[in-house]
PyMOL CGO cylinders between C-alpha atoms (Angstrom):
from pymol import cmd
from pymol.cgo import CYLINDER

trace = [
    CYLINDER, -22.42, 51.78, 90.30, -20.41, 51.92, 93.53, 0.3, 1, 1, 1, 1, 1, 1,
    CYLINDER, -20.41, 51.92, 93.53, -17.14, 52.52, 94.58, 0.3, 1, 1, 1, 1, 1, 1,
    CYLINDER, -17.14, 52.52, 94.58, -15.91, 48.70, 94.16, 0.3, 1, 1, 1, 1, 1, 1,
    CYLINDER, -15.91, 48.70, 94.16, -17.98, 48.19, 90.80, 0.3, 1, 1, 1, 1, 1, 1,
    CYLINDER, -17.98, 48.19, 90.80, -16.45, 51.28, 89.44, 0.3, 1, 1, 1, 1, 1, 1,
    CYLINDER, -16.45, 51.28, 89.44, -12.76, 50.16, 90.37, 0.3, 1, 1, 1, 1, 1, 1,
    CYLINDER, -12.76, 50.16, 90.37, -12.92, 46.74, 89.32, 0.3, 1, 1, 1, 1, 1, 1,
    CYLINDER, -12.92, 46.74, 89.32, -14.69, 47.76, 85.74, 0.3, 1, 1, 1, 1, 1, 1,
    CYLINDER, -14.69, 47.76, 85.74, -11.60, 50.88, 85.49, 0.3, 1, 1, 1, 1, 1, 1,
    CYLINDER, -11.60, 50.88, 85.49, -8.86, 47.96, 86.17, 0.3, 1, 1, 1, 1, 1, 1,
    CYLINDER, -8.86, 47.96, 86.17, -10.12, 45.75, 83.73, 0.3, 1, 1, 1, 1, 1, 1,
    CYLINDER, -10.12, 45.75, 83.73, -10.43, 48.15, 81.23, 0.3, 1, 1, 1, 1, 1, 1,
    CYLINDER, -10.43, 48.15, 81.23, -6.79, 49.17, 82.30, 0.3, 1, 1, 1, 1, 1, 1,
    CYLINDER, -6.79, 49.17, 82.30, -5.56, 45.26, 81.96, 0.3, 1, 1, 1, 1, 1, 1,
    CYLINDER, -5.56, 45.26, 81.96, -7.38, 44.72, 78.96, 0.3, 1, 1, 1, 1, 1, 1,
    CYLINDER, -7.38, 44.72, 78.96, -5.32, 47.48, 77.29, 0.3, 1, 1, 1, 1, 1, 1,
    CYLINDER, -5.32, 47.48, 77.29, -2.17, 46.55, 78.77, 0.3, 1, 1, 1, 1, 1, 1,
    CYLINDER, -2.17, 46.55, 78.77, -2.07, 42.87, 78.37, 0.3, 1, 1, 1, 1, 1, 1,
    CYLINDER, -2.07, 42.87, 78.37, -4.30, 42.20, 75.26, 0.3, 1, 1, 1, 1, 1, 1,
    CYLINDER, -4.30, 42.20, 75.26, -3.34, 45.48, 73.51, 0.3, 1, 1, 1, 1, 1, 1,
    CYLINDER, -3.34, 45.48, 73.51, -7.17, 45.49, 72.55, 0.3, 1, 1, 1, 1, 1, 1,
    CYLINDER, -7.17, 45.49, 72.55, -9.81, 47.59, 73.72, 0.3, 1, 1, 1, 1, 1, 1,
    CYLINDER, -9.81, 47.59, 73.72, -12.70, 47.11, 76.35, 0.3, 1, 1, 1, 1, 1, 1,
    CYLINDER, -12.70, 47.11, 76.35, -14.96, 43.94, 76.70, 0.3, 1, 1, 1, 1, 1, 1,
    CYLINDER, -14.96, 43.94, 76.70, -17.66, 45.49, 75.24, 0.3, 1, 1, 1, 1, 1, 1,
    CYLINDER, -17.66, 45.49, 75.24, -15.71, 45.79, 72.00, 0.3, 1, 1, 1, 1, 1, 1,
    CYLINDER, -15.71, 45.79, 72.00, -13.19, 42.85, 72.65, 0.3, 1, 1, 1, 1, 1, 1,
    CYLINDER, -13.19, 42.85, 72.65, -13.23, 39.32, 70.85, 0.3, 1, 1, 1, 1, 1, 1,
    CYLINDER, -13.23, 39.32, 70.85, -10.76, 37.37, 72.90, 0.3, 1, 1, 1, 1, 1, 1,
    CYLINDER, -10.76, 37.37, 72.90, -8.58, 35.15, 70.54, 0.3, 1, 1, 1, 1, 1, 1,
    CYLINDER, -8.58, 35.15, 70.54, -8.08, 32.58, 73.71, 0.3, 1, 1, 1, 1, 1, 1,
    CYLINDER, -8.08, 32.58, 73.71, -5.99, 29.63, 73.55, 0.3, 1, 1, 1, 1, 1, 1,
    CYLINDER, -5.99, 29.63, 73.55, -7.06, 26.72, 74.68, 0.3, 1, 1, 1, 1, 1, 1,
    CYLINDER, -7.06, 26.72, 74.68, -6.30, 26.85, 78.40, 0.3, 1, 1, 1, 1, 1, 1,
    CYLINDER, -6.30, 26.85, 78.40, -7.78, 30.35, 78.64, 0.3, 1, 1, 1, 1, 1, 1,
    CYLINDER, -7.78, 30.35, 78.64, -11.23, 29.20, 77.01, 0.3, 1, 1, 1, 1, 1, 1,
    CYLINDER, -11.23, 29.20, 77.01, -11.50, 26.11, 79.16, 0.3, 1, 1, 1, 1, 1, 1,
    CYLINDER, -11.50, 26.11, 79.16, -10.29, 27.97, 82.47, 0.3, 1, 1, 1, 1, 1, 1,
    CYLINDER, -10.29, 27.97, 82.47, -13.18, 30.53, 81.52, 0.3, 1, 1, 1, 1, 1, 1,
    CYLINDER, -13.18, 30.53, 81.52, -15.65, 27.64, 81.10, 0.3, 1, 1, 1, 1, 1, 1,
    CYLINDER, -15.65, 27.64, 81.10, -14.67, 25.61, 84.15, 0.3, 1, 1, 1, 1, 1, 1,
    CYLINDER, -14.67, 25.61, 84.15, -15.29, 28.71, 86.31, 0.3, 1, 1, 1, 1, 1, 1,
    CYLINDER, -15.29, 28.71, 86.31, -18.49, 29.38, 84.84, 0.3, 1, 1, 1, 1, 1, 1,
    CYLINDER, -18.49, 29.38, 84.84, -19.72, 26.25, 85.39, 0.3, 1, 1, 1, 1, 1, 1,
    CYLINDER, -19.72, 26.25, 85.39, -18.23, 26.31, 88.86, 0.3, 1, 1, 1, 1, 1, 1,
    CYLINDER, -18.23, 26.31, 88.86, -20.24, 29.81, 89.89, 0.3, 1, 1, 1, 1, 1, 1,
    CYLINDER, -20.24, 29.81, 89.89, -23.15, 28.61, 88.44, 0.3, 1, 1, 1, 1, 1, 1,
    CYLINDER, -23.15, 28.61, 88.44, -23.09, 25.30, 90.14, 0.3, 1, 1, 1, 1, 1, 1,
    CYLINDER, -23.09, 25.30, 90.14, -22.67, 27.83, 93.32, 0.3, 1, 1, 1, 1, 1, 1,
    CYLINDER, -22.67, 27.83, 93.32, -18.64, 26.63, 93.86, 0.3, 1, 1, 1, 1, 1, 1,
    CYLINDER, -18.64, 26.63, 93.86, -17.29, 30.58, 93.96, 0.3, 1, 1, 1, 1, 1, 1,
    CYLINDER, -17.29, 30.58, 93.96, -14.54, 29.91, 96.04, 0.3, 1, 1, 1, 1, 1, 1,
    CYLINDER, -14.54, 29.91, 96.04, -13.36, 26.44, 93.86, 0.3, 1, 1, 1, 1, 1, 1,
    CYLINDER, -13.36, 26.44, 93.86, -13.37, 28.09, 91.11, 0.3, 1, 1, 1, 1, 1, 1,
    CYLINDER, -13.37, 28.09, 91.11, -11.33, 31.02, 92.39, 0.3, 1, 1, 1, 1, 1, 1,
    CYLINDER, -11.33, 31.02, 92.39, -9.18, 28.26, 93.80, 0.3, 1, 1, 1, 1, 1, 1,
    CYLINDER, -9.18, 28.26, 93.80, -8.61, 26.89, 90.33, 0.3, 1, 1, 1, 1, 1, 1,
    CYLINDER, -8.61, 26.89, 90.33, -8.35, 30.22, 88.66, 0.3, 1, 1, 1, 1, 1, 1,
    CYLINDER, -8.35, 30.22, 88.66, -5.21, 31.13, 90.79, 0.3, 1, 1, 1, 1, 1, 1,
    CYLINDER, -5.21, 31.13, 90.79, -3.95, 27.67, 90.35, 0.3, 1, 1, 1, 1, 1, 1,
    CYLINDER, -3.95, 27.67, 90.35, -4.37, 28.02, 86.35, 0.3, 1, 1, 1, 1, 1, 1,
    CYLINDER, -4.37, 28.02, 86.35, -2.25, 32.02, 87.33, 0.3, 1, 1, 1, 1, 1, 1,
    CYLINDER, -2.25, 32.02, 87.33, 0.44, 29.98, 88.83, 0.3, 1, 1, 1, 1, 1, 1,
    CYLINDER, 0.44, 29.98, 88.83, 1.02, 27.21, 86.82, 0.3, 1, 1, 1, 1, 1, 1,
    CYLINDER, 1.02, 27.21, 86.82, 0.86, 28.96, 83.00, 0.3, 1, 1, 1, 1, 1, 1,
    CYLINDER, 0.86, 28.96, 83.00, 0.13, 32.44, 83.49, 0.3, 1, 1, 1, 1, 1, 1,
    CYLINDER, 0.13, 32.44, 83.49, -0.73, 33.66, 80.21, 0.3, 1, 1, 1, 1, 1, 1,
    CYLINDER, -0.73, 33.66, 80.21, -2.16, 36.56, 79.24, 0.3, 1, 1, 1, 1, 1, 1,
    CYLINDER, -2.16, 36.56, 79.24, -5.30, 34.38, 78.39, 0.3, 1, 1, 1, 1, 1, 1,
    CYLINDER, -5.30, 34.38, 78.39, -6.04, 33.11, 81.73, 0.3, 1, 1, 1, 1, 1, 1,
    CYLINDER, -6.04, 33.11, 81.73, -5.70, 36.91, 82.74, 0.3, 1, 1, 1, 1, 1, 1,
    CYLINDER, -5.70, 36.91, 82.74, -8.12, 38.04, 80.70, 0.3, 1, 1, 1, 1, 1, 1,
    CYLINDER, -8.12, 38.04, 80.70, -10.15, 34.96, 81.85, 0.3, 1, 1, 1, 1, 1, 1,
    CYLINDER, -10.15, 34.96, 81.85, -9.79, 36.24, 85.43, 0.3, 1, 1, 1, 1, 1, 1,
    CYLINDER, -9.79, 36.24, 85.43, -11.19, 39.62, 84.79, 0.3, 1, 1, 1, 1, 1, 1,
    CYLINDER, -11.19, 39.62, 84.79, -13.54, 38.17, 82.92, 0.3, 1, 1, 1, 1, 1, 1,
    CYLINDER, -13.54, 38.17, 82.92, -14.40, 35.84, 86.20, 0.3, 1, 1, 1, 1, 1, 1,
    CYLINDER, -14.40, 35.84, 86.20, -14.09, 39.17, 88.52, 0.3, 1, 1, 1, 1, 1, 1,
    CYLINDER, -14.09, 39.17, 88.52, -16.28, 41.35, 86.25, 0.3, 1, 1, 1, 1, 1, 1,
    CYLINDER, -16.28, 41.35, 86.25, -19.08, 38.36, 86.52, 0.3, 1, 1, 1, 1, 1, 1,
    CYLINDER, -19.08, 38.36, 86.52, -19.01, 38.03, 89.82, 0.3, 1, 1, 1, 1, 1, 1,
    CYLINDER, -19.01, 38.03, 89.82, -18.99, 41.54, 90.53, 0.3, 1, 1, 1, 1, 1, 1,
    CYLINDER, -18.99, 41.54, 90.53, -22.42, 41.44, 88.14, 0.3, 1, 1, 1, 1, 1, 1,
    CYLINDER, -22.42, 41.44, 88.14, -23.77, 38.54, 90.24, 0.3, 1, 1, 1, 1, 1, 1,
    CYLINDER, -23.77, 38.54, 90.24, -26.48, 39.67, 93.11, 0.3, 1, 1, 1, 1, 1, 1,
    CYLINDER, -26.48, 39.67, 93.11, -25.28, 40.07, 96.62, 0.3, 1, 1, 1, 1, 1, 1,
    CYLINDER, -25.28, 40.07, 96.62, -28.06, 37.02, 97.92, 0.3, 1, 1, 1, 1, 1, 1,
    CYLINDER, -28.06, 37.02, 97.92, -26.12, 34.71, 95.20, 0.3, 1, 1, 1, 1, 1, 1,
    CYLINDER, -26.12, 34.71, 95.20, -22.74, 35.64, 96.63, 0.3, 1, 1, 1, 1, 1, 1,
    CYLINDER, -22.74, 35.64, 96.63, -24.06, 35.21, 99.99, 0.3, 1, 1, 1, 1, 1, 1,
    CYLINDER, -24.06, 35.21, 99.99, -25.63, 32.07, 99.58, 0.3, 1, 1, 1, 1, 1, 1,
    CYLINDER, -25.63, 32.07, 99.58, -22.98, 30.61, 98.52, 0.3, 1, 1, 1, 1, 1, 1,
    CYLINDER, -22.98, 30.61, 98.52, -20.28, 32.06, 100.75, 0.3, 1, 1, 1, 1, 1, 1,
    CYLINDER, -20.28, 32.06, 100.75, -18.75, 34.97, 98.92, 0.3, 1, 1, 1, 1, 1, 1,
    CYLINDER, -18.75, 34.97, 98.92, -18.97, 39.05, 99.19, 0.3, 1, 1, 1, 1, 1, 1,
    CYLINDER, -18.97, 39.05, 99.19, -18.26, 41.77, 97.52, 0.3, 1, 1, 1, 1, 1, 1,
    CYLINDER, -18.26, 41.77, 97.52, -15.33, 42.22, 99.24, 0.3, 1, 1, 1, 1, 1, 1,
    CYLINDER, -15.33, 42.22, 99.24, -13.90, 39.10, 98.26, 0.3, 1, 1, 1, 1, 1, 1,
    CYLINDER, -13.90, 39.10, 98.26, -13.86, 39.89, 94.78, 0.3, 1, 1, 1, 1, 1, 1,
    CYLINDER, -13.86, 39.89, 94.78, -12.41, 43.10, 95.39, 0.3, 1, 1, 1, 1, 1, 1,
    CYLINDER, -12.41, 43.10, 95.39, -9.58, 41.21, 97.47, 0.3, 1, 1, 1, 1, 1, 1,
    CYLINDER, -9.58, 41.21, 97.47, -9.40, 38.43, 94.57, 0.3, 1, 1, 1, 1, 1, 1,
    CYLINDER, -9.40, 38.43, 94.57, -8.83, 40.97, 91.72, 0.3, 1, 1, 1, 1, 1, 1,
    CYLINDER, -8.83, 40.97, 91.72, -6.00, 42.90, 93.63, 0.3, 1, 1, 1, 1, 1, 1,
    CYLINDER, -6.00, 42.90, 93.63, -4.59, 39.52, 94.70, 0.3, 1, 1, 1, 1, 1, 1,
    CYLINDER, -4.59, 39.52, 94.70, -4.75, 38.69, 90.93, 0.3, 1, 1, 1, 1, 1, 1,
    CYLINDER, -4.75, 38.69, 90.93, -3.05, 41.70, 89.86, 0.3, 1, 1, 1, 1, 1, 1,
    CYLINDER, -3.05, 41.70, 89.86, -0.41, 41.05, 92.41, 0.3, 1, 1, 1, 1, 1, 1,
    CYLINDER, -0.41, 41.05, 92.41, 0.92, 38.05, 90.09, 0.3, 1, 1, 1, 1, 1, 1,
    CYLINDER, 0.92, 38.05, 90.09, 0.90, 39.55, 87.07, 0.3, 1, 1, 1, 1, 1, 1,
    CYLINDER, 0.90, 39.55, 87.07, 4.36, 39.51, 85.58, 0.3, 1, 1, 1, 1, 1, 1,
    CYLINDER, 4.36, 39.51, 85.58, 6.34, 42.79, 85.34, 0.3, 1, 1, 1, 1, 1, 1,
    CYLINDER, 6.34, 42.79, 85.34, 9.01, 42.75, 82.32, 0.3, 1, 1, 1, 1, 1, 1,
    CYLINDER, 9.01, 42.75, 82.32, 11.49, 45.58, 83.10, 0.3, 1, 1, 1, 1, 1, 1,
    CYLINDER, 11.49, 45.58, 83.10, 12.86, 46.79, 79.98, 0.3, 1, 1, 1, 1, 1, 1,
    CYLINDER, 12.86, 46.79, 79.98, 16.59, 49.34, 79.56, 0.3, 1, 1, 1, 1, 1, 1,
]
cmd.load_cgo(trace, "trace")
């Protein structure tokens, strides 16, 4: 694995924890609500149909308009796929590795911060 697989797979991890309070994906059943489980469907589609940057378009839409811990989840989820996908795929249809690398920090830019006294 390389430097950018390695970071994105530690952060999800990380988020999974935080957020979900559950453990890693290989061991996590994600109880989605509805907008998470169509958001994760819609962008699956949307890769496969070779429409990476829609769907990262919609996924930061969905981050905006509910952000929920489900459509989190569904964006690491997204992020760890993509990161999975071959390099000719992303090329051929417009996206890098660095792009999902930018997309997940940009991600985890949004994510709300509760401060607690």
């Amino acid at each position: 694995m390389d430097t950018i697989e390695n970071m994105i797979e530690g952060i999800g991890k990380m988020l999974a924890k935080l957020l979900l309070n559950k453990v890693p994906k290989q061991e996590l059943v994600l109880d989605l609500v509805c907008v998470g489980e169509n958001l994760q469907a819609k962008l699956y589609y949307l890769v496969s149909e070779g429409k990476i940057n829609e769907a990262e378009n919609l996924l930061f839409e969905e981050l905006r308009l509910y952000s929920a811990p489900e459509s989190y989840a569904a964006g690491l989820e997204f992020y760890d796929y993509l990161n999975s996908l071959p390099i000719e795929f992303l090329e051929a249809n417009d996206f890098t590795k660095a792009e999902i690398e930018q997309g997940l920090s940009d991600m985890l830019k949004t994510i709300p911060v509760l401060i607690t006294e």
